[in-house]
C-alpha positions in Angstrom: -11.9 322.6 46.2 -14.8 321.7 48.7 -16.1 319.3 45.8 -12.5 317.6 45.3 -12.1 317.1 49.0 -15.9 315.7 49.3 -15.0 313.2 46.5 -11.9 312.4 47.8 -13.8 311.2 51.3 -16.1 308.9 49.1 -12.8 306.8 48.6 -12.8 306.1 52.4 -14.8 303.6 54.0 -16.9 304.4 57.0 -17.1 301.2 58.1 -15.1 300.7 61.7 -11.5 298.8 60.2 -12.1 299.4 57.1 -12.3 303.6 57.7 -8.7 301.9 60.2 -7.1 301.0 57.2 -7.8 303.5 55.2 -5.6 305.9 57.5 -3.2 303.0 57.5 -2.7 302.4 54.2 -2.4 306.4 54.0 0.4 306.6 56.1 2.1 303.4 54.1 1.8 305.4 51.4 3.6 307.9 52.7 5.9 306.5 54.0 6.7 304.7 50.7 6.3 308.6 49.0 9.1 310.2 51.0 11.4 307.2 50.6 10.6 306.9 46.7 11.6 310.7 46.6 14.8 310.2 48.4 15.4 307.2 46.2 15.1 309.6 43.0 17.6 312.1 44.3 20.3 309.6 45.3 20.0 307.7 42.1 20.4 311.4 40.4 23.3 311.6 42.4 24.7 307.9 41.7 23.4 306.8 38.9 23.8 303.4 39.4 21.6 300.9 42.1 24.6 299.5 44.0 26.8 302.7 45.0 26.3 304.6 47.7 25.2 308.3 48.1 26.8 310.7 50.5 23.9 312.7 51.6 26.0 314.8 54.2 29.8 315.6 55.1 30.9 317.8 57.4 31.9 318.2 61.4 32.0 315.2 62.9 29.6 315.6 66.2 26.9 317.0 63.5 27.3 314.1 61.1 26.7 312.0 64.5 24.0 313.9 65.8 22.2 313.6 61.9 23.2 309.9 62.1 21.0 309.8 65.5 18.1 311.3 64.3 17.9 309.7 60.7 18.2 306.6 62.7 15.1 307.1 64.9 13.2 308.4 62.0 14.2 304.8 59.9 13.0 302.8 63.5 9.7 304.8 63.3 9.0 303.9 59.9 10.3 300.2 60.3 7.6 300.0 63.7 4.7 301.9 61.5 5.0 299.7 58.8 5.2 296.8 61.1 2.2 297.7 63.2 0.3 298.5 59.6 0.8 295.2 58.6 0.2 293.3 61.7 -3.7 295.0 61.4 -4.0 293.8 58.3 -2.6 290.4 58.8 -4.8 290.2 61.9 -7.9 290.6 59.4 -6.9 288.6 56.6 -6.7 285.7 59.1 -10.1 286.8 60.6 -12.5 283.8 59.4 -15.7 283.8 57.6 -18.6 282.2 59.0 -18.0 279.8 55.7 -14.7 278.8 57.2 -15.8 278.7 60.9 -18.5 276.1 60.1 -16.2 274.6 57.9 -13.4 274.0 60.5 -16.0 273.3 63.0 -17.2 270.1 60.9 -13.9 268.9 61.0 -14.0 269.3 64.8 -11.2 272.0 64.7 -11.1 275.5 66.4 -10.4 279.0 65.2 -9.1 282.1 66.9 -11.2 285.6 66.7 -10.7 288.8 67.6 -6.5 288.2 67.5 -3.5 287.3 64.6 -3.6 283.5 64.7 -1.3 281.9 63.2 -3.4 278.4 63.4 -6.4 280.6 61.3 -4.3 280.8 58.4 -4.1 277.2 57.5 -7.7 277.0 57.5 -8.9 280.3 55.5 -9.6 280.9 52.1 -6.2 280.7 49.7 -6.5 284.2 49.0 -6.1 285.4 52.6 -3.6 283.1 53.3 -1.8 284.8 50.1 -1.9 288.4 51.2 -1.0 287.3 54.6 1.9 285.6 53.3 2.8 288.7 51.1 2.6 291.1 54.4 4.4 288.7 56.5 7.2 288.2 53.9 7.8 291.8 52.6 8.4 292.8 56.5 11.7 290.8 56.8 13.8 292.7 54.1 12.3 295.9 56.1 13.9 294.5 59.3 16.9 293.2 57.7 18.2 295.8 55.7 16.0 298.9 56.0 18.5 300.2 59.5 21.3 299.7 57.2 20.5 302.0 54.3 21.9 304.9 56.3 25.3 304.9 58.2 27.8 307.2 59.4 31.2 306.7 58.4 34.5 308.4 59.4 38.3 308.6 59.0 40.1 306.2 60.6 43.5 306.1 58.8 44.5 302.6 58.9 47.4 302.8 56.2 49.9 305.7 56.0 52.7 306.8 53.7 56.4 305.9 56.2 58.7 308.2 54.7 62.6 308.5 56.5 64.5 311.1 55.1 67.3 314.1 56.2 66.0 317.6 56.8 67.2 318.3 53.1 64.6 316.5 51.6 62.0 318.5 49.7 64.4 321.4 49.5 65.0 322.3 45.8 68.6 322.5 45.8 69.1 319.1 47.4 68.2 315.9 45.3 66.4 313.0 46.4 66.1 309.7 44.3 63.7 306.8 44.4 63.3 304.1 46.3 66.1 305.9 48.6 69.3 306.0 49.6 68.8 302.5 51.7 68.7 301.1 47.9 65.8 298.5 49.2 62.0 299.2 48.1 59.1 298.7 50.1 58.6 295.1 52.0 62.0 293.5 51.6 63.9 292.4 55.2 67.0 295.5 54.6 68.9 298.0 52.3 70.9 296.9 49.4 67.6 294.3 48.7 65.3 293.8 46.0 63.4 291.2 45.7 63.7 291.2 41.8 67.0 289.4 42.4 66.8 286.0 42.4 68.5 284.2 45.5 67.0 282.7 48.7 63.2 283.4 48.7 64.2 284.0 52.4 65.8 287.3 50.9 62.5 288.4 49.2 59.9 289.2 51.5 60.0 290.2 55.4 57.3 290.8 57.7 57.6 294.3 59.1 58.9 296.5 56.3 55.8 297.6 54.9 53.5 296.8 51.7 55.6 295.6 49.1 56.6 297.6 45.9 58.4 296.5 43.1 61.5 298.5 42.0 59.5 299.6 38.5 56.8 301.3 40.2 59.8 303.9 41.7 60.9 305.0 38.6 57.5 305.1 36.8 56.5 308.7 37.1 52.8 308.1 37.0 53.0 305.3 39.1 50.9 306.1 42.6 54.2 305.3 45.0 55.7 307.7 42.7 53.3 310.2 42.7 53.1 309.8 46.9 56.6 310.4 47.3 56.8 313.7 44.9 53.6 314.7 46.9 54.9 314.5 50.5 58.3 316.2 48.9 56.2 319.0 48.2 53.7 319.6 50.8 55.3 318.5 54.3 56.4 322.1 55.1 52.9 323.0 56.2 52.5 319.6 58.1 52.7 319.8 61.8 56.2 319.3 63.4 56.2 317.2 66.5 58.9 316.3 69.2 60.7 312.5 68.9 58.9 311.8 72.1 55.3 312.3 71.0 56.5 311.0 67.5 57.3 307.6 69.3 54.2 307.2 69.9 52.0 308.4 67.7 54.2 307.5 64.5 54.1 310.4 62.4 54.2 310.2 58.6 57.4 311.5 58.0 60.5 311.5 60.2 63.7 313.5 60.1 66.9 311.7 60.8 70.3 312.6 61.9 71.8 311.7 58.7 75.5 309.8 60.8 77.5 311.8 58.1 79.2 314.7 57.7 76.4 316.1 55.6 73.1 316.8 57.3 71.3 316.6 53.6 71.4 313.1 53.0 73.7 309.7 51.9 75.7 308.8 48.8 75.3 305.8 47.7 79.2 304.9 47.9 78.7 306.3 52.0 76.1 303.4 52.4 77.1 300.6 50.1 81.4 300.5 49.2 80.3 297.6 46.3 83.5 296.6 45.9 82.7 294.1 42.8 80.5 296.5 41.2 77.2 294.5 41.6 75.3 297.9 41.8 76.0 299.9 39.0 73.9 298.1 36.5 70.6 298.4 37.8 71.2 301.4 40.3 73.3 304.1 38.1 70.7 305.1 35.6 68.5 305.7 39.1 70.8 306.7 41.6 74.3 308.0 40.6 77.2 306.7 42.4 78.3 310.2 44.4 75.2 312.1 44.3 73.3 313.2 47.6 70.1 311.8 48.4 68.0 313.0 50.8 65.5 310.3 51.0 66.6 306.7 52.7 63.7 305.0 52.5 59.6 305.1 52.0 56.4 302.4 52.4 53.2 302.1 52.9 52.1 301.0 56.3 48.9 299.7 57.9 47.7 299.7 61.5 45.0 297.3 62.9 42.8 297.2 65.9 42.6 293.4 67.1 39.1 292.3 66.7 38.7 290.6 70.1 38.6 291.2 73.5 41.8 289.7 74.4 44.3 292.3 75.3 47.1 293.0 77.5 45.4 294.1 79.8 41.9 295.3 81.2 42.5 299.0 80.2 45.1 298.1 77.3 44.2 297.3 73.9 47.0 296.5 71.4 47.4 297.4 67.0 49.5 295.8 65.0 51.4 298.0 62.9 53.4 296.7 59.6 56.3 298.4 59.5 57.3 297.4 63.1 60.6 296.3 62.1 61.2 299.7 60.2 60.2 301.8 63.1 62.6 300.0 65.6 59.4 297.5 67.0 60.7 294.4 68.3 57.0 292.6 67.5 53.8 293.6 65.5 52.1 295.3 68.7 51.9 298.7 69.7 49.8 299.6 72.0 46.8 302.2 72.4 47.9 303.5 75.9 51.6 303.7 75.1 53.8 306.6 76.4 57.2 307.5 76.3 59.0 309.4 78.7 62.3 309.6 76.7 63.1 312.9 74.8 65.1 311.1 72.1 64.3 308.5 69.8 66.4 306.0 68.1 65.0 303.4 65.8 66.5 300.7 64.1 65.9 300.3 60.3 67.1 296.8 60.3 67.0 293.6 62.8 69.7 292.7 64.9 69.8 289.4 63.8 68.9 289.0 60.3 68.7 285.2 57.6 72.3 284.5 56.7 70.9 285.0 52.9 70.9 288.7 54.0 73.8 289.0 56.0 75.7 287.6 52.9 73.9 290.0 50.1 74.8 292.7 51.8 78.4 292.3 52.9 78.7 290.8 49.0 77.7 295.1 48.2 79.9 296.4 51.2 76.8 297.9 52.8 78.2 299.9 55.9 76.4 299.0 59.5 76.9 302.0 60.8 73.3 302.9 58.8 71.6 300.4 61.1 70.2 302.9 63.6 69.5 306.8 63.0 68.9 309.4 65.7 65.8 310.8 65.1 65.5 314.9 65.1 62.3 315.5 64.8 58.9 314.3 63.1 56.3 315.7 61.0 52.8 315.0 61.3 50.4 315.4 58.3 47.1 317.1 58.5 44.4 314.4 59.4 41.0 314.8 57.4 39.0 313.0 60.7 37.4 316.1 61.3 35.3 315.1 58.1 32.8 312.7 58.6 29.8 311.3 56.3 26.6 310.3 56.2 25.9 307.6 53.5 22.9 305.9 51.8 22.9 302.7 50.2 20.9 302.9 47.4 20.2 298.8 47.0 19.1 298.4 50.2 16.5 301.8 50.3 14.8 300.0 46.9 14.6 296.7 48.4 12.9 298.7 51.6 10.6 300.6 49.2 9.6 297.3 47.0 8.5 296.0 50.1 6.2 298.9 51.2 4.8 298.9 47.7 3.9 294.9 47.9 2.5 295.7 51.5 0.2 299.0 50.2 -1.0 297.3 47.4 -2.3 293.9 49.2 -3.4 296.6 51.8 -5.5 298.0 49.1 -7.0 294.9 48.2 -7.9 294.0 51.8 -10.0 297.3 52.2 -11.6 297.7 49.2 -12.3 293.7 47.9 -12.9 291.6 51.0 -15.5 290.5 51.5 -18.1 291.7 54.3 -18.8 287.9 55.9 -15.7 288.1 58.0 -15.9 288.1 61.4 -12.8 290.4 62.7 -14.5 291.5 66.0 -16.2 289.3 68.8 -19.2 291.2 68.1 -19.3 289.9 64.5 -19.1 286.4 65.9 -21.7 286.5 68.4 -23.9 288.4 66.2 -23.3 285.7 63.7 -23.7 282.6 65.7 -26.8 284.4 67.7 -28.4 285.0 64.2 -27.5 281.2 63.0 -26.3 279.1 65.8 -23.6 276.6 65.1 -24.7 273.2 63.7 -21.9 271.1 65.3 -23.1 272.3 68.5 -26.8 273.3 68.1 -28.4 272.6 71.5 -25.8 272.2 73.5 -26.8 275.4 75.9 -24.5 274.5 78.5 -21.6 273.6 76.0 -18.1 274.4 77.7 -14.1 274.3 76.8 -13.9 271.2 78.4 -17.0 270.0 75.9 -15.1 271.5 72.7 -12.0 269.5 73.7 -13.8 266.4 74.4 -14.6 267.0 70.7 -11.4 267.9 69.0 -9.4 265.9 70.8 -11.3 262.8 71.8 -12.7 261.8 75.5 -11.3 263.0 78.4 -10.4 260.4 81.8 -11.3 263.3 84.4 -14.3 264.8 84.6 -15.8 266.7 87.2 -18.6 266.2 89.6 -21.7 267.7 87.3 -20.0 266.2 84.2 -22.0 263.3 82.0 -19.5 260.8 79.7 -21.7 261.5 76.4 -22.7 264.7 75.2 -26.2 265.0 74.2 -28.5 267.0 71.6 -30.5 268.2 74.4 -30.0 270.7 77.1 -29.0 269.1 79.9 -28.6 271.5 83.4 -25.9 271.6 85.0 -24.6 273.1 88.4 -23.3 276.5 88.1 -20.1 276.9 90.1 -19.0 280.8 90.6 -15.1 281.0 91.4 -12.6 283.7 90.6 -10.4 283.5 87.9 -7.7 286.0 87.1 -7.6 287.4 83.8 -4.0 286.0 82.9 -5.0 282.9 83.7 -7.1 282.5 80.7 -4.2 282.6 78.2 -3.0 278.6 77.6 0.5 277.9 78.8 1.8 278.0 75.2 0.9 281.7 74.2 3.5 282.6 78.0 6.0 280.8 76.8 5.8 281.6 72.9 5.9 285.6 74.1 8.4 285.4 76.8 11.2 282.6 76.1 12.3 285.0 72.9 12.3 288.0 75.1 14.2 286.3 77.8 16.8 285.0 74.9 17.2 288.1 73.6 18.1 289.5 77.1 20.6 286.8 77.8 22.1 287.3 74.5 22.3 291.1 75.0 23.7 290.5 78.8 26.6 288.2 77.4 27.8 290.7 75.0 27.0 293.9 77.4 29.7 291.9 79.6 32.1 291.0 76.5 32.1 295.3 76.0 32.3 295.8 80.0 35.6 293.7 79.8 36.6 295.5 76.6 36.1 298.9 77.7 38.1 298.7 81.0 35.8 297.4 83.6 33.5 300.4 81.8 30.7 301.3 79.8 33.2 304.9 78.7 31.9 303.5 74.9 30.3 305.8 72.7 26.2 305.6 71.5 26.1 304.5 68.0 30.0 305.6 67.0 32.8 303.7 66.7 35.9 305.4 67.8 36.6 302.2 70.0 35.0 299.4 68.7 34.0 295.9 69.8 34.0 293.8 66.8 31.7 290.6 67.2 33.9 289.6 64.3 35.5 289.7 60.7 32.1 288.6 59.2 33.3 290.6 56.3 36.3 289.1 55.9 34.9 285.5 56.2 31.2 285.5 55.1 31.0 288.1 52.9 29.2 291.8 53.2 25.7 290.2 53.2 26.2 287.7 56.1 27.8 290.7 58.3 24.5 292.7 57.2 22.0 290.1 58.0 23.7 289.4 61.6 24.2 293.3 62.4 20.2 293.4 61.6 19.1 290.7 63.3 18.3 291.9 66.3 15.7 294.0 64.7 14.2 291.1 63.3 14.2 289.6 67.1 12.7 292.8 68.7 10.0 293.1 66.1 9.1 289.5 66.7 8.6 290.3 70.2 6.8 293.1 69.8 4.3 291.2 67.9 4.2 288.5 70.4 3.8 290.5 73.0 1.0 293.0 71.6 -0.4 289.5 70.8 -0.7 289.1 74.5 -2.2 292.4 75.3 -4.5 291.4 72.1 -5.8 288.4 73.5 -6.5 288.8 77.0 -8.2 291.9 76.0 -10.3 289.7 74.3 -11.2 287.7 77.1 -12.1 290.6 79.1 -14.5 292.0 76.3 -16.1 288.5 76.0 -16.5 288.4 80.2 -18.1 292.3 80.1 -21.1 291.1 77.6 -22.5 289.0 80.9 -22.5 291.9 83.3 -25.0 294.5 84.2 -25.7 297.0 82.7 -25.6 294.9 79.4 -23.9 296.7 76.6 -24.2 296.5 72.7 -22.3 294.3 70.5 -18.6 295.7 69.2 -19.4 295.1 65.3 -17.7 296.1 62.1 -21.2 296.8 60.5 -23.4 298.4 63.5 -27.3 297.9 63.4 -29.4 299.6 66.0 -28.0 299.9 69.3 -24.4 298.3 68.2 -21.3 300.3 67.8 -17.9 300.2 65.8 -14.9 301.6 67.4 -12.1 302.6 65.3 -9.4 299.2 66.6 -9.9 295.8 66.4 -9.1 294.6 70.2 -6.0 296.6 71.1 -7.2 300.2 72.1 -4.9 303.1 72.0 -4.0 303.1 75.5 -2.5 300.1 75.3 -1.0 300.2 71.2 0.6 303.8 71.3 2.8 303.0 74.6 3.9 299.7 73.2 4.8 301.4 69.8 6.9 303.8 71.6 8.7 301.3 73.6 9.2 299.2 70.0 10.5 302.3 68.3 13.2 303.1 71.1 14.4 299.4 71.3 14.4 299.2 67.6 16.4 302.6 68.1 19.1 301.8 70.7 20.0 297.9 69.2 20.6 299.9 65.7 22.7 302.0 67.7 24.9 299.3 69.8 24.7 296.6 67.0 25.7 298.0 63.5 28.2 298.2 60.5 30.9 300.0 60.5 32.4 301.8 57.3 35.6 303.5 58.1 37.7 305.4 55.8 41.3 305.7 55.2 42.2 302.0 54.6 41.3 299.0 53.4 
């Protein structure tokens, strides 16, 4: 054992970054481990790469609570990975002394001791090729990584409408498809079908439900077949509520007073006198002429949440229900604060006013008015399943993340073990290097400044200063020393301020317009749930319009956003950091060069210019931004409807 662990340590570096990224690229792996292993279990669970897995299912406030935490864990990872790569992309665009001289003869500068951006296009094709790999493989991490796991609940958008008498279901009484009404689902009254062929008016209605055809009623193994049989037989364990609440709350099936003599149900020569004997060809091998039915009418209905923040008012959101017209509704809306403070409840199957082609059809069949409106008696309720939630993993999008992480360890692995030494990472490597072999661009130039080097790269200057000369020269020329005081921020160029800040200060007014959008939405409140949906602002149907991966990318952007000011903001920290360790080699007592490969009195530390005091605290406040915009920006996956 000793021996295995002592070879095992030969494999690490002890070089300063290197020995780093060793540890780095051992916590990639393991990251990419654990996620390969879940990866194997799902896809033994759903075989194929573009389902999804159900991982849990269970009570609701645990499947929330498992959400949370799975969450957090996916945010840690995501700002891991992101902070592993950003070391190794800081490196890979740390120059050689090759490339410094090599810029410098073409009078260009290079950045040390920080990720530059400007390095990269002057580096050797090989760095620029694994930085462009790191840089690359982190955007599918941001993207879609937050999205591999969600929560998704029972929201029962569509239910079954059934209208019946208190005989249906009971064995001695009869009931016979589509009802007594003699209308299936989605045409505008009874005695319709829209198999007949008259005014297209006649056909289709908004407000009557999803439309069935007549064939699917008397198909036994048709699903609205099988529905119907199904609530016959189970709704005496449903729950039985009172009109009033069932006004409100539209149960699934309500019990009518049937405005006959017999509570059981309708004949169909009670509801329809057909005086020309229009029915009897398509109805009597259905529904016999003088045989009770117990069942007037059944469809499918939907109910849908407006996607906007328009309502009716500040505490009032409205649904639009389809079967408005069938439940008595005089428009599409219903709405989410609705009570009723009237013990009965009448409702009208049929519009007052209805096309002429209608009115006509049905006084053609002798279909009796009186079935316009029933009393209701009382409703039953059917046992909700949304004390059953899930927890879901996409298995697509967890390969994608762990492709990534594989391209990332690998180039990681390449960077450690086959770079070569000559790259200057630290500003100790610099200095040692030019100290060793001063630069020839600039050999004798002791009292060489920024001004100088710009006078270079960017031609001559028309202000100089009092101690200034118009032409550089070979030799060293003195100038006058003058000590002022310069604060530390001040030695970061304009463009790094605004490059950190004018993304973080979008992002905030972004997140402030849409905080207020919800504060209207929510009632003048922020009552909304963390990282649930039970009352949902919807930026919008992206689905619907874009497709699934539009409405993926945009929920994830603002991961993307967050990590690109976390890096522009560590980038900050990085370089004025930088400054400050350049300042502290002129002051007493002297102290040794920061190297990657220490000689004598020089010394390695284990980062490159952003210490642990400053890296851990900004990691932590990365992870719990990462954390609360996956949880207030996200997709939702209901179930229950369409």
């Amino acid at each position: 054992m000793y021996m295995t662990m002592k070879g095992l340590f030969k494999f690490i570096p002890k070089e300063g970054w290197r020995r780093t990224g060793t540890f780095n690229l051992i916590l990639l792996s393991c990251y990419g481990l654990v996620l390969l292993v879940c990866f194997a279990i799902a896809i033994s669970r759903s075989p194929t790469l573009d389902s999804t897995t159900i991982i849990f299912e269970g009570d609701c406030q645990k499947t929330k609570n498992l959400n949370l935490v799975l969450h957090f864990l996916l945010n840690l990872i995501s700002t891991l990975t992101l902070a592993s790569s950003s070391y190794f992309m800081q490196i890979l665009s740390a120059p050689s002394r090759q490339e410094i001289d090599r810029a410098h003869s073409r009078l260009r500068s290079l950045d040390i001791g920080v990720s530059s951006l400007k390095n990269i296009r002057l580096v050797s094709p090989l760095k620029t090729l694994g930085w462009l790999v790191l840089s690359i493989s982190s955007i599918p991490i941001h993207l879609l990584f937050n999205s591999s796991i969600f929560q998704t609940s029972y929201q029962g958008s569509d239910w079954q409408l059934t209208i019946a008498s208190s005989g249906f279901g009971v064995q001695e009484i009869e009931f016979f498809l589509p009802g007594a009404s003699l209308a299936n689902a989605g045409v505008p009254g009874p005695g319709l079908n829209a198999s007949e062929t008259y005014d297209p008016e006649c056909n289709y209605e908004s407000g009557y439900g999803e439309y069935v055809s007549l064939t699917e009623y008397w198909n036994t193994s048709s699903p609205v077949y099988q529905g119907i049989t199904k609530t016959a037989n189970e709704y005496k364990s449903w729950h039985n509520i009172t009109p009033q609440a069932c006004h409100v709350e539209y149960a699934s099936f309500i019990v009518v007073d049937t405005g006959t003599d017999n509570s059981n149900g309708w004949t169909r020569s009670q509801v329809f006198s057909d005086p020309h004997d229009d029915l009897g060809l398509i109805w009597d091998p259905h529904i016999p002429r003088n045989n009770v039915n117990s069942l007037w009418y059944s469809t499918l209905c939907t109910t849908n949440l407006y996607t906007a923040t328009e309502s009716f008012d500040a505490d009032t959101l409205a649904c639009a229900n389809g079967c408005f017209t069938t439940l008595g509704m005089r428009g599409t809306d219903m709405l989410t604060n609705m009570t009723s403070s009237d013990s009965n409840w009448t409702i009208a199957v049929q519009r007052d006013y209805v096309s002429p082609c209608v009115s006509t059809r049905q006084q053609e069949l002798g279909y009796n008015n009186t079935f316009n409106t029933f009393d209701v008696k009382y409703c039953l309720e059917q046992p909700s399943s949304n004390d059953t939630c899930r927890v879901g993993l996409s298995n697509l999008l967890l390969f994608t993340t762990i492709i990534c992480i594989i391209l990332k360890a690998i180039t990681c692995t390449i960077v450690i073990y086959y770079l070569s030494n000559t790259s200057l990472v630290t500003l100790g490597d610099t200095l040692e290097s030019f100290i060793t072999i001063p630069d020839p661009v600039t050999l004798g130039l002791g009292t060489f400044t920024i001004h100088d080097s710009h006078r270079l790269q960017f031609g001559k200057r028309t202000i100089f200063g009092p101690d200034d000369t118009i032409e550089l020269s070979d030799t060293i020329v003195p100038r006058i020393w003058h000590r002022k005081t310069t604060r530390l921020i001040s030695t970061l160029p304009k463009s790094t301020w605004s490059g950190t800040f004018a993304p973080i200060l979008f992002f905030i007014g972004i997140g402030g317009y849409f905080t207020s959008q919800i504060y209207m939405y929510d009632g003048s409140s922020f009552r909304g749930a963390f990282g649930e949906s039970d009352s949902p602002f919807f930026i919008g149907d992206y689905v619907g319009d874009y497709g699934f991966t539009a409405t993926l990318l945009i929920a994830n952007l603002p991961q993307f956003i967050l990590s690109y000011c976390f890096l522009s903001y560590s980038s900050l920290f990085t370089r004025m950091l930088a400054e400050k360790e350049f300042n502290s080699y002129s002051l007493a007592p002297h102290k040794p060069l920061r190297v990657s490969y220490p000689v004598g009195h020089q010394t390695s530390t284990y980062w490159l210019q952003l210490p642990y005091i400053f890296s851990v605290p900004l990691l932590t406040m990365s992870t719990l931004l990462h954390w609360f915009a996956t949880n207030s920006i996200f997709l939702f996956a209901p179930q229950g409807g369409k």
